[in-house]
C-alpha positions as CSV (number, residue, x, y, z in Angstrom):
1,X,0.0,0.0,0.0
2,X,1.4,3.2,-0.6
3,X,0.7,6.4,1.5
4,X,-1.7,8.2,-0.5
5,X,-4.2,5.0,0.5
6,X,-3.0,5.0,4.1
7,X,-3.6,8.4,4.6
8,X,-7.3,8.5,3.0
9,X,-7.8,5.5,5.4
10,X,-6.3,7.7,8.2
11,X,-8.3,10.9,6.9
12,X,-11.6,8.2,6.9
13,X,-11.3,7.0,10.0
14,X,-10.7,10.3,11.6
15,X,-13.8,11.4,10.2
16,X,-16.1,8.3,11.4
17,X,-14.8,9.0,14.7
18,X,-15.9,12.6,14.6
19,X,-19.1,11.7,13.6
20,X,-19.7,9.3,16.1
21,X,-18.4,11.7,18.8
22,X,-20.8,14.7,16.9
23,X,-23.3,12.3,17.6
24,X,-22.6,11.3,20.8
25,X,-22.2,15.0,21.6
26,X,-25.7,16.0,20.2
27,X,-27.3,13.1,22.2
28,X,-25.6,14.6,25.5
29,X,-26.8,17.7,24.9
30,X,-30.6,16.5,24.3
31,X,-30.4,14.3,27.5
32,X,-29.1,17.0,29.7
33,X,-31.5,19.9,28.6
34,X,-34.7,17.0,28.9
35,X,-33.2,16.6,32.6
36,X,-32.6,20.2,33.2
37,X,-36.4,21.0,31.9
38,X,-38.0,18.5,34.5
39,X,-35.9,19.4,37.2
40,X,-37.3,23.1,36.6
41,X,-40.7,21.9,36.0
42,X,-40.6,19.3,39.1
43,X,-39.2,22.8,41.1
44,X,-42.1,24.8,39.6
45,X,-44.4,22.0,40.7
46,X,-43.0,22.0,44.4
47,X,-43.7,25.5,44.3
48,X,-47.3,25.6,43.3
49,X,-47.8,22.7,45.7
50,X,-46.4,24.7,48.4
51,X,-48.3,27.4,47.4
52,X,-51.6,25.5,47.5
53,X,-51.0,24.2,51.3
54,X,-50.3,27.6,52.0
55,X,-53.8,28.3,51.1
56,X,-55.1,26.0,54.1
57,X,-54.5,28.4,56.6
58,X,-57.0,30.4,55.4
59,X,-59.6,27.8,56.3
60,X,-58.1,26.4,59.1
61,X,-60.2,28.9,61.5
62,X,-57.6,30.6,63.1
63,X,-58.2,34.1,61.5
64,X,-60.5,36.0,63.8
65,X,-59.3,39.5,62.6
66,X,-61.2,39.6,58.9
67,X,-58.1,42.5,57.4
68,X,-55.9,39.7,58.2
69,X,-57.8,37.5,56.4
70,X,-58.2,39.3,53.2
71,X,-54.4,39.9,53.7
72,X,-52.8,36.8,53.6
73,X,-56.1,35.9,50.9
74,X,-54.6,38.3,48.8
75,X,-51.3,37.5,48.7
76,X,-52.5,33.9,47.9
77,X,-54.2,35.1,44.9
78,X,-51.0,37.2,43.8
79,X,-48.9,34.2,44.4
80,X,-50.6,32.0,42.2
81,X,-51.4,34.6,39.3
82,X,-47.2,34.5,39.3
83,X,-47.1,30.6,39.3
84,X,-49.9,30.4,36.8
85,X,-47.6,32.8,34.4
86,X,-44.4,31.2,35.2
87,X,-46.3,28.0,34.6
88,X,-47.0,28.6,30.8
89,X,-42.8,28.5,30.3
90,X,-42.7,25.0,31.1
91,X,-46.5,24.0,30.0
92,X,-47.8,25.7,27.1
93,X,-50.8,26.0,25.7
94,X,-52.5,23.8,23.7
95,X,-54.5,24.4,20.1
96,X,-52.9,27.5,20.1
97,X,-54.1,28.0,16.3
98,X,-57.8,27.5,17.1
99,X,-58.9,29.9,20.4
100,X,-57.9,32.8,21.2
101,X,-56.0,34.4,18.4
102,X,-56.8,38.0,19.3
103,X,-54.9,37.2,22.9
104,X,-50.8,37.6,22.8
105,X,-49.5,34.3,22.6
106,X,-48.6,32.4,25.6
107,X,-52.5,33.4,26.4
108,X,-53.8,32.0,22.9
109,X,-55.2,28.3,23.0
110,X,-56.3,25.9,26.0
111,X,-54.2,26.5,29.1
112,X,-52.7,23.0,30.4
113,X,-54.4,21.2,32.8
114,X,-51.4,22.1,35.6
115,X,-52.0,25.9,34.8
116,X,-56.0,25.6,34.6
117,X,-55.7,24.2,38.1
118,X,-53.9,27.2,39.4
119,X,-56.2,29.1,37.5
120,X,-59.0,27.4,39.0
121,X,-58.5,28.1,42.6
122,X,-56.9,31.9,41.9
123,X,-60.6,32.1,41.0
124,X,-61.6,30.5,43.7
125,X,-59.6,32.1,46.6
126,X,-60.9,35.5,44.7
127,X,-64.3,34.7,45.7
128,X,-63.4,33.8,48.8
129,X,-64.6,35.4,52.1
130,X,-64.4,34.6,55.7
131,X,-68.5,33.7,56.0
132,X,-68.5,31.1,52.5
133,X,-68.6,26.9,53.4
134,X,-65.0,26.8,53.7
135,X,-65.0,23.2,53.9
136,X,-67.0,23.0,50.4
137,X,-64.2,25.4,49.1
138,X,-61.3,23.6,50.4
139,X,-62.5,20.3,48.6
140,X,-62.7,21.6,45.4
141,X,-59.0,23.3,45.7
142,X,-57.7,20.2,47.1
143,X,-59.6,18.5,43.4
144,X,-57.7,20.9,41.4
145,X,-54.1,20.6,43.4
146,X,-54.2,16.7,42.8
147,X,-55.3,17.7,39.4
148,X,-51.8,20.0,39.3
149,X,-50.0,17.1,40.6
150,X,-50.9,14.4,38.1
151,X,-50.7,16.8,35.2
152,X,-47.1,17.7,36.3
153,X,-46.2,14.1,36.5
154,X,-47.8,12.9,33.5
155,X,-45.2,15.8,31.8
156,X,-42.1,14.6,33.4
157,X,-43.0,11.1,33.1
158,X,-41.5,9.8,36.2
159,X,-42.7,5.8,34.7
160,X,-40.3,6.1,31.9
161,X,-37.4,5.8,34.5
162,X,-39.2,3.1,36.7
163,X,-38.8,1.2,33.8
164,X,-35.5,1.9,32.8
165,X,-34.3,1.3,36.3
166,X,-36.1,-2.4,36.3
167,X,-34.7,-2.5,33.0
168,X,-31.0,-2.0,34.9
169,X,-31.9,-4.2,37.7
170,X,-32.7,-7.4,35.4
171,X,-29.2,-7.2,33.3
């Protein structure tokens, strides 16, 4: 063989292995910003969860000045009108092209079923006073929290890697 072949073969294999390591690279890169959006979405979701339990105070009885009430009521509602925004980052909207084009466009479509929950009791908790059935209340924001749960694990899939990892125990 003379050099001109051994260094195409050289020049050939160089670029197989840069390929290989493009798409190796590329792969990485799709793995880590998957992981990186459902750690922020599982943090979000923590957050609006939190947020939500917060909320039980205000039917727990132990308000007997009403100011204080519609205080920490009000900051509940602001609190989840900034989790429902930040929400629509992570969940977006769905049908976007069929409702809602006069609205700017994270507001266009069907909200996701995590963000119509905080929706949901933001409505709720504005309507809110200290003489309503608080009990009949509290159940239906405790319906749309477990609602905000499940939607946020159905989105980072949590099942996927229960498999994978009994996948990994049976090799």
């Amino acid at each position: 063989m003379d050099s001109a072949w051994i260094a195409a073969a050289i020049s050939f294999g160089a670029m197989v292995i840069a390929a290989l390591k493009l798409r190796h690279d590329k792969r990485q890169f799709i793995f880590s910003a998957k992981k990186e959006y459902e750690a922020e979405l599982r943090s979000w979701g923590v957050k609006a969860v939190d947020e939500i339990d917060k909320i039980g105070l205000l039917f727990s009885g132990n308000f007997s000045d009403p100011v204080d009430f519609r205080r920490f009521r009000s900051e509940r509602i602001s609190a989840l009108s900034t989790l429902a925004d930040s929400g629509r980052f992570f969940l977006p909207n769905g049908k976007v092209a069929d409702v809602g084009s006069e609205k700017p466009f994270a507001f266009r479509g069907l909200r996701h079923e995590a963000v119509d929950a905080l929706v949901i009791i933001h409505e709720i908790l504005k309507e809110l006073n200290q003489q309503d059935d608080l009990k009949d209340r509290w159940g239906k924001i405790i319906c749309q929290k477990r609602r905000l749960v499940s939607a946020v694990q159905k989105a980072i899939g949590p099942d996927k890697y229960i498999a994978l990892g009994q996948t990994w125990r049976g090799l």
